[in-house]
PDB file with one MODEL, atoms N, CA, C and O in Angstrom:
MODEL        1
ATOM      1  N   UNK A   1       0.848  -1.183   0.000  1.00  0.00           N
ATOM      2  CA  UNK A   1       0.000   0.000   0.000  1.00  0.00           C
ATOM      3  C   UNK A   1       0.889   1.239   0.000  1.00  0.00           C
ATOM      4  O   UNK A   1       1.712   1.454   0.890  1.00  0.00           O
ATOM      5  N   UNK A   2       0.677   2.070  -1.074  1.00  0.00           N
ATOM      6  CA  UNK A   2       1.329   3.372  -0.943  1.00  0.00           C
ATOM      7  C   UNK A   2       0.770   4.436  -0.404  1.00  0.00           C
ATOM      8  O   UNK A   2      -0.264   4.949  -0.833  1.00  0.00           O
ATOM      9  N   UNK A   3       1.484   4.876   0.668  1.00  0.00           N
ATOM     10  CA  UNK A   3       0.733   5.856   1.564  1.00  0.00           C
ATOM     11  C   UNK A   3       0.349   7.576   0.695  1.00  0.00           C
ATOM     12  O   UNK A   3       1.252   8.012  -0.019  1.00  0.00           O
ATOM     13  N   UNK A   4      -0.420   8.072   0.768  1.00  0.00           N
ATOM     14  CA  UNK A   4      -0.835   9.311  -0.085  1.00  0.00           C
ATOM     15  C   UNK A   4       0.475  10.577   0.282  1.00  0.00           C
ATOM     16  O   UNK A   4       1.168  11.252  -0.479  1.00  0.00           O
ATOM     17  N   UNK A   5       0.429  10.525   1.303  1.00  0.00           N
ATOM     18  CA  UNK A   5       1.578  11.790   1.827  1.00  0.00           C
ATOM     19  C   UNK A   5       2.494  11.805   1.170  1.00  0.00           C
ATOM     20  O   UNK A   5       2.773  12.882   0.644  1.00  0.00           O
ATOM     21  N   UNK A   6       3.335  10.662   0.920  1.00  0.00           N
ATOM     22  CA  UNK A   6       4.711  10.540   0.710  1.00  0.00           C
ATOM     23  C   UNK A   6       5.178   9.748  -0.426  1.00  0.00           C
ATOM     24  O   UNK A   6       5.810   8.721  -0.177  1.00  0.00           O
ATOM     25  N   UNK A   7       4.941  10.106  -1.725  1.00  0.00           N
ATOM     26  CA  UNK A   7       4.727   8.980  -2.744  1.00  0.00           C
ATOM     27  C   UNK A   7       6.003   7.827  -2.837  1.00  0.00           C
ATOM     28  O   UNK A   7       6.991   8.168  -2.186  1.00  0.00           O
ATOM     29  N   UNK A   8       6.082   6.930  -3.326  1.00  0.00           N
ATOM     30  CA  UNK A   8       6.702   5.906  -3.727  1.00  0.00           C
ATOM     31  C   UNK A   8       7.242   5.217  -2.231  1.00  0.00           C
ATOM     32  O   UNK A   8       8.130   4.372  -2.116  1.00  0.00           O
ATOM     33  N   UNK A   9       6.279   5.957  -0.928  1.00  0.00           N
ATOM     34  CA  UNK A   9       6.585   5.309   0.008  1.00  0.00           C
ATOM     35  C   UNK A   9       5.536   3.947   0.757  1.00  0.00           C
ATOM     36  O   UNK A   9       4.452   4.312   1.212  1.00  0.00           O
ATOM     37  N   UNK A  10       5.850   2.636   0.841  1.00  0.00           N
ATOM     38  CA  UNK A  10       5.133   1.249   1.216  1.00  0.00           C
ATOM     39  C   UNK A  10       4.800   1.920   2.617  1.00  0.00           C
ATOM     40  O   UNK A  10       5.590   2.650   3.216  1.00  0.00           O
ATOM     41  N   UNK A  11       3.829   1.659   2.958  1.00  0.00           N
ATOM     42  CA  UNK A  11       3.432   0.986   4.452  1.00  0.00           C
ATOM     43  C   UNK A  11       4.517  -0.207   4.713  1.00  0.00           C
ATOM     44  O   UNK A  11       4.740  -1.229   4.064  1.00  0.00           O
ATOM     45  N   UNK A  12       5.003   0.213   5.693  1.00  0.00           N
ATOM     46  CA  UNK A  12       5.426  -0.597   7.037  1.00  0.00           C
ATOM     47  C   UNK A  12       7.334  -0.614   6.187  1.00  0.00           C
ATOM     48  O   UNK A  12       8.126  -1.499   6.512  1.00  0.00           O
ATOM     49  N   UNK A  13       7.679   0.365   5.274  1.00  0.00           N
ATOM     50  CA  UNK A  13       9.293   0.726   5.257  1.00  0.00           C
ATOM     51  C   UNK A  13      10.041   0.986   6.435  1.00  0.00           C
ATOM     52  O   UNK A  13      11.171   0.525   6.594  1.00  0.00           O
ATOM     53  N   UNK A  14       9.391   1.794   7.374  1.00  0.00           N
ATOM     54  CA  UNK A  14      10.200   2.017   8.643  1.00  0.00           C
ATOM     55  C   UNK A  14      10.134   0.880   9.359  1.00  0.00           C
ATOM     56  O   UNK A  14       9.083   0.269   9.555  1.00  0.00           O
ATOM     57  N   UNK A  15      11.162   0.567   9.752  1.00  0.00           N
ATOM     58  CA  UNK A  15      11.356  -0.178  11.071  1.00  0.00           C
ATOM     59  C   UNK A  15      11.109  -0.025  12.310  1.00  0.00           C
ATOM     60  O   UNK A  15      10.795  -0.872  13.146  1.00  0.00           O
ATOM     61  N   UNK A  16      11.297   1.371  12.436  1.00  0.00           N
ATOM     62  CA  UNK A  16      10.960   1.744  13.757  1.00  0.00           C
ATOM     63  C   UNK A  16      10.306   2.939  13.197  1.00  0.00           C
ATOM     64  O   UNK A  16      10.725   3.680  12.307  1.00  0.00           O
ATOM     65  N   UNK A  17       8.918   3.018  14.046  1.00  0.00           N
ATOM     66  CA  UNK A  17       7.913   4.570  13.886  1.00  0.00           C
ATOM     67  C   UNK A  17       8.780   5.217  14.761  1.00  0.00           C
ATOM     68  O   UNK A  17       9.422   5.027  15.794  1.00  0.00           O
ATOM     69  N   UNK A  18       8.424   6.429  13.553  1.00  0.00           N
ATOM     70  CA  UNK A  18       9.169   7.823  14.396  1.00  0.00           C
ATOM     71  C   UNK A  18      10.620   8.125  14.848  1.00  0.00           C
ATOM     72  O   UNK A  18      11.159   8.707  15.788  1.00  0.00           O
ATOM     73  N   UNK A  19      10.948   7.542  13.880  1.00  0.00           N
ATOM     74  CA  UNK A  19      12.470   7.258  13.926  1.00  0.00           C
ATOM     75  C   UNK A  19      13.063   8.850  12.736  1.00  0.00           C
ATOM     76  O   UNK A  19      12.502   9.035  11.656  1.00  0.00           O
ATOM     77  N   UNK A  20      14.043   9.649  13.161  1.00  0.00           N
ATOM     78  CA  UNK A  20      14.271  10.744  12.548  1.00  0.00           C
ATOM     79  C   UNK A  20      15.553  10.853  11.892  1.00  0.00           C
ATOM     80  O   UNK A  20      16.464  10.408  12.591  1.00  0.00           O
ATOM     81  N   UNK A  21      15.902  11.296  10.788  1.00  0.00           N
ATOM     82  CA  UNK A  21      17.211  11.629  10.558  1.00  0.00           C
ATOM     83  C   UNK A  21      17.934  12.842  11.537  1.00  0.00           C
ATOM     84  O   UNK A  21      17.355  13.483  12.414  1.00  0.00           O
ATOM     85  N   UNK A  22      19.258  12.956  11.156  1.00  0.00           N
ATOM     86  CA  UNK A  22      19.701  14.077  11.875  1.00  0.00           C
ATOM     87  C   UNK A  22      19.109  15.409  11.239  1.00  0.00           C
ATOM     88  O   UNK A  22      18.489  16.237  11.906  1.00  0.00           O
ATOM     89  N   UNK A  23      19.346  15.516   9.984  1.00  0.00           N
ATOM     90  CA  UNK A  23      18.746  16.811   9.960  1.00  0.00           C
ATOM     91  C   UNK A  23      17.044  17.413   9.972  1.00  0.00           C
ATOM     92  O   UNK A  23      16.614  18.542   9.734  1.00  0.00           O
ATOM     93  N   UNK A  24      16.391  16.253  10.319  1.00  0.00           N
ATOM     94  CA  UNK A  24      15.110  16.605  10.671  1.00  0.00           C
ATOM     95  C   UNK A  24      14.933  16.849  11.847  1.00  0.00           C
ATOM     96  O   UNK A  24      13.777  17.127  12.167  1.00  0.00           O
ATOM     97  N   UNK A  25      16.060  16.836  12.983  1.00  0.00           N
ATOM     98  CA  UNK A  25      15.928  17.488  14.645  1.00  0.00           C
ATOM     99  C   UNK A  25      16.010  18.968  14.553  1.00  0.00           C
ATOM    100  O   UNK A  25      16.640  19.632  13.729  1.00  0.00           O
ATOM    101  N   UNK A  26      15.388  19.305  15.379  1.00  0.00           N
ATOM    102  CA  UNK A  26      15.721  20.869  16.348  1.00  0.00           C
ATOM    103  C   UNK A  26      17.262  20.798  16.242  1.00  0.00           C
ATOM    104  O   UNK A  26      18.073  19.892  16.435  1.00  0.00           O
ATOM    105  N   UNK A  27      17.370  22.179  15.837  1.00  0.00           N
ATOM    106  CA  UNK A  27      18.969  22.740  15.995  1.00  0.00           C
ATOM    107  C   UNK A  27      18.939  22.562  17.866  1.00  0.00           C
ATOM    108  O   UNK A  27      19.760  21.812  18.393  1.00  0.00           O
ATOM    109  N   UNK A  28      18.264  23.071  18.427  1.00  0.00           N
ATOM    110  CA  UNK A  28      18.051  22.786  20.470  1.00  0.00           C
ATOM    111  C   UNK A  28      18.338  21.225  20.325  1.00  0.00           C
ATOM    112  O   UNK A  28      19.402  20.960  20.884  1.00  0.00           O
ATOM    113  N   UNK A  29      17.833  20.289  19.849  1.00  0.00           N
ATOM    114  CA  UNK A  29      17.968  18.773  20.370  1.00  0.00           C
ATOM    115  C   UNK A  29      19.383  18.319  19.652  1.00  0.00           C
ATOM    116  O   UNK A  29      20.174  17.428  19.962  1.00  0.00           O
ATOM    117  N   UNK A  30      19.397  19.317  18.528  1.00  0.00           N
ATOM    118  CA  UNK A  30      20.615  18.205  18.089  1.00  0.00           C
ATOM    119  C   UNK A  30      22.282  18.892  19.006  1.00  0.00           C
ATOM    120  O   UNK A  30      23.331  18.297  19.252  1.00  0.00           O
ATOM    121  N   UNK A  31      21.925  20.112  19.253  1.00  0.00           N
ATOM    122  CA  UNK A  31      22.589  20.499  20.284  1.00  0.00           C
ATOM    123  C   UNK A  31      22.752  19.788  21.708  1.00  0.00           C
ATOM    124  O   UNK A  31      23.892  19.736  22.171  1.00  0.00           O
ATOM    125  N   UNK A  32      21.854  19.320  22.323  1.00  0.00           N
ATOM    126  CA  UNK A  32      21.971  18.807  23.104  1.00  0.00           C
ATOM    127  C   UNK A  32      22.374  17.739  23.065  1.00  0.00           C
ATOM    128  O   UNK A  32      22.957  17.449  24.110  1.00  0.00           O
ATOM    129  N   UNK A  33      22.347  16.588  21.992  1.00  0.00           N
ATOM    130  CA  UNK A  33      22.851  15.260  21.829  1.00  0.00           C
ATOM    131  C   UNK A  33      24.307  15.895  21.600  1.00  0.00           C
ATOM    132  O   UNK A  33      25.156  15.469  22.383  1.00  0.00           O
ATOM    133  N   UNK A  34      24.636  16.611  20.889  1.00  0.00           N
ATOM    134  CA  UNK A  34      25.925  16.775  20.987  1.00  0.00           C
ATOM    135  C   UNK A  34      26.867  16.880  22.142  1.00  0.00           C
ATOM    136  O   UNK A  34      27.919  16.240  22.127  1.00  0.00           O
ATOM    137  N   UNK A  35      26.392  18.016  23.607  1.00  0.00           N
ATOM    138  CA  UNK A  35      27.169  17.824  24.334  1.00  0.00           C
ATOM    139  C   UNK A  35      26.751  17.293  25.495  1.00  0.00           C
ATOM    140  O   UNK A  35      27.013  17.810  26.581  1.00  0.00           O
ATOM    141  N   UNK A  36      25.917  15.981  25.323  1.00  0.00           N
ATOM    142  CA  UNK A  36      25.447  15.124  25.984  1.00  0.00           C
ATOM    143  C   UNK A  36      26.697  14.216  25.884  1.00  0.00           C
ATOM    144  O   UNK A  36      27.384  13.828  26.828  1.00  0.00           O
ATOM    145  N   UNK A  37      26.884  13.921  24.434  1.00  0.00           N
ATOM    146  CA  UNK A  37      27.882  12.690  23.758  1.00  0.00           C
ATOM    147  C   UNK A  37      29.226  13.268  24.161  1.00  0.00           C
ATOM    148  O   UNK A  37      30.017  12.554  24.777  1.00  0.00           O
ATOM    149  N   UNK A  38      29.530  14.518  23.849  1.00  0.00           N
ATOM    150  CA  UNK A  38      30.788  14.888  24.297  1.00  0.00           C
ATOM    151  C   UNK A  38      31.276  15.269  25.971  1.00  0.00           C
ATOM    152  O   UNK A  38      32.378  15.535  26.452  1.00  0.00           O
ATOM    153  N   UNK A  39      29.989  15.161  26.532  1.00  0.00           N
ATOM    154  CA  UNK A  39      30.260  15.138  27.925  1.00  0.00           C
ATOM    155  C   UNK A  39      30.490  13.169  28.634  1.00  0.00           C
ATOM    156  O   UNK A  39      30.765  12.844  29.788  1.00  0.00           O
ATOM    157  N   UNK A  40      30.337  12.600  27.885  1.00  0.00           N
ATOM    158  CA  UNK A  40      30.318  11.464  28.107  1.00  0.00           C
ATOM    159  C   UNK A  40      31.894  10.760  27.556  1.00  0.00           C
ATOM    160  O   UNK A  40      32.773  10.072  28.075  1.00  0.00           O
ATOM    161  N   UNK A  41      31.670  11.328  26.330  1.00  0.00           N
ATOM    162  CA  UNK A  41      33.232  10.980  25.622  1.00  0.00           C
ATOM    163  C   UNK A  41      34.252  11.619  27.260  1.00  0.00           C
ATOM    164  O   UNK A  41      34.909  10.851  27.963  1.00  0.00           O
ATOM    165  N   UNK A  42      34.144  12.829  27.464  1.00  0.00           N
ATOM    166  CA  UNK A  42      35.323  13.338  28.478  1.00  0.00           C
ATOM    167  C   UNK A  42      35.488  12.338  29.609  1.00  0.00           C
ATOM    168  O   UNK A  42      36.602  11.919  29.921  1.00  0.00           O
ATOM    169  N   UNK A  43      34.143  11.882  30.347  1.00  0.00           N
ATOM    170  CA  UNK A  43      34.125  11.120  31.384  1.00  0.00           C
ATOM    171  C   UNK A  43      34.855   9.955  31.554  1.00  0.00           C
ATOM    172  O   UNK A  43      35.538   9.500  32.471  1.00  0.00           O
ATOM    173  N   UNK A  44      34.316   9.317  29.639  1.00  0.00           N
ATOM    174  CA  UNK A  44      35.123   8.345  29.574  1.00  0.00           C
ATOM    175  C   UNK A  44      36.395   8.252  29.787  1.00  0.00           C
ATOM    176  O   UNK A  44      36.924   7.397  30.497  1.00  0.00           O
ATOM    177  N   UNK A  45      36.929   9.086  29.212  1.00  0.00           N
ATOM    178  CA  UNK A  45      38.587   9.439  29.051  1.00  0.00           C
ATOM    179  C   UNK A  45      39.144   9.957  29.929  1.00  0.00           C
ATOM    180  O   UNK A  45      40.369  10.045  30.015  1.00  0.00           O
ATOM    181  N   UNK A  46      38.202  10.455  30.858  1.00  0.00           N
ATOM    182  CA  UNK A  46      39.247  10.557  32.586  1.00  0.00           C
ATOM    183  C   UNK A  46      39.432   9.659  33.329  1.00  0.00           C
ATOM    184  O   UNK A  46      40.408   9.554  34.071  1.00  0.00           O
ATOM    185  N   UNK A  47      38.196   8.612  33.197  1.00  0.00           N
ATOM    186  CA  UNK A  47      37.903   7.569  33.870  1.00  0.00           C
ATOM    187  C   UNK A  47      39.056   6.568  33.217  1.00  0.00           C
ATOM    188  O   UNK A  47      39.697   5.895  34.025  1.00  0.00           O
ATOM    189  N   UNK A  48      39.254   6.477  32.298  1.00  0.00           N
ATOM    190  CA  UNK A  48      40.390   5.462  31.718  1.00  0.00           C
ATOM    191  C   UNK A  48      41.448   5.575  31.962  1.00  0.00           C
ATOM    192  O   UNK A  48      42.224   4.683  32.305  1.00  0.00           O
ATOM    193  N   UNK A  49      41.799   7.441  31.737  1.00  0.00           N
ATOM    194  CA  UNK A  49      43.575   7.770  32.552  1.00  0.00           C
ATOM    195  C   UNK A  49      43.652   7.410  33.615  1.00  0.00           C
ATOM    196  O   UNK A  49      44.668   6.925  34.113  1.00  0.00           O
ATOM    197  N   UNK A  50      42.424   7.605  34.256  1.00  0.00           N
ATOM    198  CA  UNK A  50      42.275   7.495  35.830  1.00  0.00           C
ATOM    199  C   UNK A  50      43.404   6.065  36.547  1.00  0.00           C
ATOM    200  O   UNK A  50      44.299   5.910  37.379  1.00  0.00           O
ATOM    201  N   UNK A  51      42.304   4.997  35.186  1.00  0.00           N
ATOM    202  CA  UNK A  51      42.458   3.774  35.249  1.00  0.00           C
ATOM    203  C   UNK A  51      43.649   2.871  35.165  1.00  0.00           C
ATOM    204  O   UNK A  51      43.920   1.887  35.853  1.00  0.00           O
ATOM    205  N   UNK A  52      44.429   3.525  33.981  1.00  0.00           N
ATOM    206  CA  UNK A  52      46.141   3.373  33.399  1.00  0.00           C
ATOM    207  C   UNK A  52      46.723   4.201  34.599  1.00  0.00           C
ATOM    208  O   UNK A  52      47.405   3.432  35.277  1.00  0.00           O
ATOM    209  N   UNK A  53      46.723   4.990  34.929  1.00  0.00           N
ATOM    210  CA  UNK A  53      47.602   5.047  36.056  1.00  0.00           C
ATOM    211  C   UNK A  53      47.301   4.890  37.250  1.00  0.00           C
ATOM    212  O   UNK A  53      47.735   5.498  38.228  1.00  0.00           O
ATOM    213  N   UNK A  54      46.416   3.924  37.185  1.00  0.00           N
ATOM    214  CA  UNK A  54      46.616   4.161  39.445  1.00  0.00           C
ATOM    215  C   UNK A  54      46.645   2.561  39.307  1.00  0.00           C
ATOM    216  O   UNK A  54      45.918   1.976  38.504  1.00  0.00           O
ATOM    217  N   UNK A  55      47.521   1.923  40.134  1.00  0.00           N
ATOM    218  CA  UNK A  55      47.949   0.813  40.513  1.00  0.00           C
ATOM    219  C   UNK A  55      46.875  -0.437  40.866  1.00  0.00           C
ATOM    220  O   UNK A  55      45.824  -0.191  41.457  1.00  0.00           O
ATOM    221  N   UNK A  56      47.198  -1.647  40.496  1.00  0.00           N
ATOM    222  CA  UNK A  56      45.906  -2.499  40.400  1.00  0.00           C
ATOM    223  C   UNK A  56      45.302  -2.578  41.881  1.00  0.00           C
ATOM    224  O   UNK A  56      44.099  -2.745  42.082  1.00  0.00           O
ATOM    225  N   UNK A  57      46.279  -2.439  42.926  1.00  0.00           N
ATOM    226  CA  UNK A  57      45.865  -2.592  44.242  1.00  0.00           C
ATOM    227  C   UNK A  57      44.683  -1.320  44.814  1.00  0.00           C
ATOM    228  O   UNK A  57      43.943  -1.482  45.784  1.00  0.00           O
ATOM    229  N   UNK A  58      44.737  -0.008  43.911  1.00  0.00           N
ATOM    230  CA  UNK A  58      43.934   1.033  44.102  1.00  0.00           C
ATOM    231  C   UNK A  58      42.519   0.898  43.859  1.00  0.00           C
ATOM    232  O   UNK A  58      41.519   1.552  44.156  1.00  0.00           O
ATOM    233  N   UNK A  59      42.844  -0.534  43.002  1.00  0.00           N
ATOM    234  CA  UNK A  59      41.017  -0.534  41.954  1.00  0.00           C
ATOM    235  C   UNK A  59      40.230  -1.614  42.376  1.00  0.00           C
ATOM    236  O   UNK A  59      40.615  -2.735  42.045  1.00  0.00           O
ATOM    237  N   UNK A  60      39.173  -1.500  43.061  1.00  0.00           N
ATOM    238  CA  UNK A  60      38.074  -2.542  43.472  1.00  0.00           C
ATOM    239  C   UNK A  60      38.328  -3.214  42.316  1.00  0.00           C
ATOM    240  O   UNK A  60      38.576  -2.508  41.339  1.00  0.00           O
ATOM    241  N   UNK A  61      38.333  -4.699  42.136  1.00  0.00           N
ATOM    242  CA  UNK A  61      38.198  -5.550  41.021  1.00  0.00           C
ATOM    243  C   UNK A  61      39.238  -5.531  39.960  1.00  0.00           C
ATOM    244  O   UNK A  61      40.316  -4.968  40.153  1.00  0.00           O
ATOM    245  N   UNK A  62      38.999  -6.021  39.045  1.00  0.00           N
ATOM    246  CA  UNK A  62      40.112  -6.273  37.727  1.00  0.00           C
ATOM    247  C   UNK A  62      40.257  -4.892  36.946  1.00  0.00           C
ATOM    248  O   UNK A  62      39.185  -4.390  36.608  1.00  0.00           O
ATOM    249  N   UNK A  63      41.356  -4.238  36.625  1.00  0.00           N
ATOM    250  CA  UNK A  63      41.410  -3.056  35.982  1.00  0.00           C
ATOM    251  C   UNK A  63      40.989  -3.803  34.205  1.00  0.00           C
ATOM    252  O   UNK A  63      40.570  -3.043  33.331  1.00  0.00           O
ATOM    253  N   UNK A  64      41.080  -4.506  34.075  1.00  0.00           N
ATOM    254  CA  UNK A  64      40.555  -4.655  32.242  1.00  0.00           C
ATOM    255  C   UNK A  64      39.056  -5.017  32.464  1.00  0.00           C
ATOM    256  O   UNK A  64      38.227  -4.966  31.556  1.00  0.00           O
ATOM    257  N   UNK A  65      38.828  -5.318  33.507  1.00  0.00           N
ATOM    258  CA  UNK A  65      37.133  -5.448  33.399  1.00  0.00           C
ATOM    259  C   UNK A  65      36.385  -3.921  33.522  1.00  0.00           C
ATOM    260  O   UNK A  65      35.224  -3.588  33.285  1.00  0.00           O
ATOM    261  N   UNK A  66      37.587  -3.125  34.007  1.00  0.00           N
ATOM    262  CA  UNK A  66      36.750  -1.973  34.518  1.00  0.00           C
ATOM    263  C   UNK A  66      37.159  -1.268  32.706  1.00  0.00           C
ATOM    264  O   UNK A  66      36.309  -0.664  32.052  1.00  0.00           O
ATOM    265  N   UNK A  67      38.206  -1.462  32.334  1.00  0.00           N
ATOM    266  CA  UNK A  67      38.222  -0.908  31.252  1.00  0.00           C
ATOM    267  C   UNK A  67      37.576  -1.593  29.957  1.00  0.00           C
ATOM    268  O   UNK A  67      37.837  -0.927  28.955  1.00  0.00           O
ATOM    269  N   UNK A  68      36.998  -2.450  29.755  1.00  0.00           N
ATOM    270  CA  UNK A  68      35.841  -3.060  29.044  1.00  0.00           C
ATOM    271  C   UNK A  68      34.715  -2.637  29.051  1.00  0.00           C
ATOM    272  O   UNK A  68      34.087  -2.333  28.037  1.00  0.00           O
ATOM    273  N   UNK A  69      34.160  -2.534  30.612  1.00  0.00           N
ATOM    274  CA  UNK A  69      33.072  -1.693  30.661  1.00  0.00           C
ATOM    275  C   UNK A  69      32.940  -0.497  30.371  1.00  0.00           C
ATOM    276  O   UNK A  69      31.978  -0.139  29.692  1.00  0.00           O
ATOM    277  N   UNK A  70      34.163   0.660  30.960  1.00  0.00           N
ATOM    278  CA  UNK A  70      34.448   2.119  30.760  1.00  0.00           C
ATOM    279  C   UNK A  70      34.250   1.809  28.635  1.00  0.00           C
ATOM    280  O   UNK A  70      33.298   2.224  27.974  1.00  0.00           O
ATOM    281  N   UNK A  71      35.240   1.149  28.177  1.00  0.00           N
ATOM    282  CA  UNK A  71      34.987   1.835  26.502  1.00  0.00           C
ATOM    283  C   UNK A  71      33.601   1.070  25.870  1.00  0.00           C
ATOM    284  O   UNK A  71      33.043   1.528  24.873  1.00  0.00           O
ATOM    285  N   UNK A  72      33.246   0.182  26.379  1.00  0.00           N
ATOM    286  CA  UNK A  72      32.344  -0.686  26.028  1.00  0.00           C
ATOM    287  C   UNK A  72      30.330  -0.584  25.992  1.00  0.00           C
ATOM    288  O   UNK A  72      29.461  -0.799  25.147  1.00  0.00           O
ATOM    289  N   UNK A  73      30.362  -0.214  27.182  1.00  0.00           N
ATOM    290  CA  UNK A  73      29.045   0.063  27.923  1.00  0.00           C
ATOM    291  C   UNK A  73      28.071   1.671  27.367  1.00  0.00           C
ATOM    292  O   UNK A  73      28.167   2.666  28.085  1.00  0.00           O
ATOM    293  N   UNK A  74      27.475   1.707  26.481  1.00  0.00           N
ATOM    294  CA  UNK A  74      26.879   3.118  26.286  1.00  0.00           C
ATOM    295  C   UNK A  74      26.278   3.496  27.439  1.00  0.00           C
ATOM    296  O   UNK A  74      25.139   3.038  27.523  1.00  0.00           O
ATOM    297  N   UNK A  75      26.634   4.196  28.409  1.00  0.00           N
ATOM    298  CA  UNK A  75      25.984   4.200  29.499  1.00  0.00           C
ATOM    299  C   UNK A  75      25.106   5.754  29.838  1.00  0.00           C
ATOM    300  O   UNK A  75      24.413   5.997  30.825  1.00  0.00           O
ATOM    301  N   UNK A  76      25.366   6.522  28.843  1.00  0.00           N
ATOM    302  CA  UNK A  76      25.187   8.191  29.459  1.00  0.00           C
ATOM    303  C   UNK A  76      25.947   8.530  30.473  1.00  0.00           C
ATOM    304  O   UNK A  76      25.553   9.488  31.138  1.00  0.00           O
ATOM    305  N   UNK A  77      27.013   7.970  30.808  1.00  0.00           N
ATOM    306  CA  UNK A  77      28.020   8.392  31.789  1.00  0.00           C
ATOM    307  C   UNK A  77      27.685   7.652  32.757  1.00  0.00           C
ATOM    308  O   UNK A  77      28.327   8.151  33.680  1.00  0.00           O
ATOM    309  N   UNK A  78      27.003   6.631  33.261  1.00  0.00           N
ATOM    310  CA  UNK A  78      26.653   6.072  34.081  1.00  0.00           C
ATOM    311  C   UNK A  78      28.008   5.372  34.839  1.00  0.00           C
ATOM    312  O   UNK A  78      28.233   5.453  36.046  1.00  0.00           O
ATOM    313  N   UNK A  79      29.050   4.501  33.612  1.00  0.00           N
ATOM    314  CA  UNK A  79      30.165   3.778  33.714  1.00  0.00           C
ATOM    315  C   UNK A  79      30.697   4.341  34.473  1.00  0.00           C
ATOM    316  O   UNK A  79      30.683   4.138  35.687  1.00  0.00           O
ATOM    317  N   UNK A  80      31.492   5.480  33.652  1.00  0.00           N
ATOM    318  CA  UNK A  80      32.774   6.675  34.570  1.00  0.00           C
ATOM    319  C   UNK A  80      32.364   6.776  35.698  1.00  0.00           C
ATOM    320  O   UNK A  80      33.013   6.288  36.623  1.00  0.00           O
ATOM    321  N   UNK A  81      31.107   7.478  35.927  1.00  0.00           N
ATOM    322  CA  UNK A  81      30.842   7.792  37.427  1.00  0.00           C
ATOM    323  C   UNK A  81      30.981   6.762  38.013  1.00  0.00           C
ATOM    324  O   UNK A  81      32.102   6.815  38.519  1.00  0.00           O
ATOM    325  N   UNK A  82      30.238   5.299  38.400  1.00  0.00           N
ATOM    326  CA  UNK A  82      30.394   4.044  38.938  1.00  0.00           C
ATOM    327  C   UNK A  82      31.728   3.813  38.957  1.00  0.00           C
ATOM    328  O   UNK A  82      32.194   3.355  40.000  1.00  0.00           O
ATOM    329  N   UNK A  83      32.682   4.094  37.747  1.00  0.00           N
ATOM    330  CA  UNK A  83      34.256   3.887  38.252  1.00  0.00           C
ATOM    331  C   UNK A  83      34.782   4.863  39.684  1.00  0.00           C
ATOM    332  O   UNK A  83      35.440   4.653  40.703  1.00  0.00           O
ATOM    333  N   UNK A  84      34.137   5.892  39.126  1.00  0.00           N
ATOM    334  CA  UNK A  84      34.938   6.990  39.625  1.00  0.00           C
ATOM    335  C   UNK A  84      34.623   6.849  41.371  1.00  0.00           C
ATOM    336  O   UNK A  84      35.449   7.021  42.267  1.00  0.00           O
ATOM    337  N   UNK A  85      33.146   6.478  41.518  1.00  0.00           N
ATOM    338  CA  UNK A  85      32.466   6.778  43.101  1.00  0.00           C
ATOM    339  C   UNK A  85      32.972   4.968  43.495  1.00  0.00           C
ATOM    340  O   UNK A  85      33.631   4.891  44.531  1.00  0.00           O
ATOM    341  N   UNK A  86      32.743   3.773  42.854  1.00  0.00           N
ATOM    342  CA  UNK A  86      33.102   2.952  43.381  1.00  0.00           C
ATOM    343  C   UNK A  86      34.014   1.522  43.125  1.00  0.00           C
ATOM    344  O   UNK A  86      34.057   0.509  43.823  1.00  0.00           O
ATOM    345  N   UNK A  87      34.753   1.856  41.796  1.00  0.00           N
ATOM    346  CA  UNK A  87      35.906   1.000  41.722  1.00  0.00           C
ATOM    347  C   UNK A  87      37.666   1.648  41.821  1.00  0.00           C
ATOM    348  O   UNK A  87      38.735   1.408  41.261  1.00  0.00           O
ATOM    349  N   UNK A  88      37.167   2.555  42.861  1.00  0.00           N
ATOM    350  CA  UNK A  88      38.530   3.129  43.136  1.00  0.00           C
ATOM    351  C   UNK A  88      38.925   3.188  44.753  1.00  0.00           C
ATOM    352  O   UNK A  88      38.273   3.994  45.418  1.00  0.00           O
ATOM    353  N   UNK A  89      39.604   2.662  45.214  1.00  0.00           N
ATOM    354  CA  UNK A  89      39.878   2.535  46.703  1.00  0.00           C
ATOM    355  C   UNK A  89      40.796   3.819  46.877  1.00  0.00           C
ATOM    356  O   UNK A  89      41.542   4.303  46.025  1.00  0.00           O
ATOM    357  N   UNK A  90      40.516   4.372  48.497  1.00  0.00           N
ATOM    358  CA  UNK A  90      41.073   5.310  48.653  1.00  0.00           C
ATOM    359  C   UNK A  90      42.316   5.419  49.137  1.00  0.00           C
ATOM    360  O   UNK A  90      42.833   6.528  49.267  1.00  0.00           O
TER     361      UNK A  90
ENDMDL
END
């Protein structure tokens, strides 16, 4: 079935409803994904120096597990912080 709005477009092409390209966002939202992502990229990357230099005896648990999770895990910053507040002994 070709939908009237949008010619040469089938019913049920999208995979996911409401799914947007980038340039169909708000200049405001796509701003915000930006330094959402780049506030997360930083976290990551303190959390990892953090990680390479402080001694395995400093780090609750295995330092490559923590660094698997730190590059691994899309977390919204969730990772770093959890490194930062509790796989680091004082």
């Amino acid at each position: 079935m070709v939908l009237p709005d949008e010619p040469g477009r089938v019913e049920g092409d999208d995979v996911m409803a409401g799914r947007r390209q980038w340039s169909e966002l708000a200049p405001g939202v796509r701003r915000f994904i930006l330094v959402g992502a780049t506030i997360e990229g930083l976290f990551k990357i303190a959390a990892l120096t953090d990680l390479a230099r402080r001694p395995g005896r400093q780090v609750r648990g295995k330092k490559w597990v923590w660094a698997i999770v730190l590059v691994l895990v899309n977390s919204v910053g969730a990772a770093p912080l959890a490194y930062f507040r509790f796989g680091r002994r004082r």
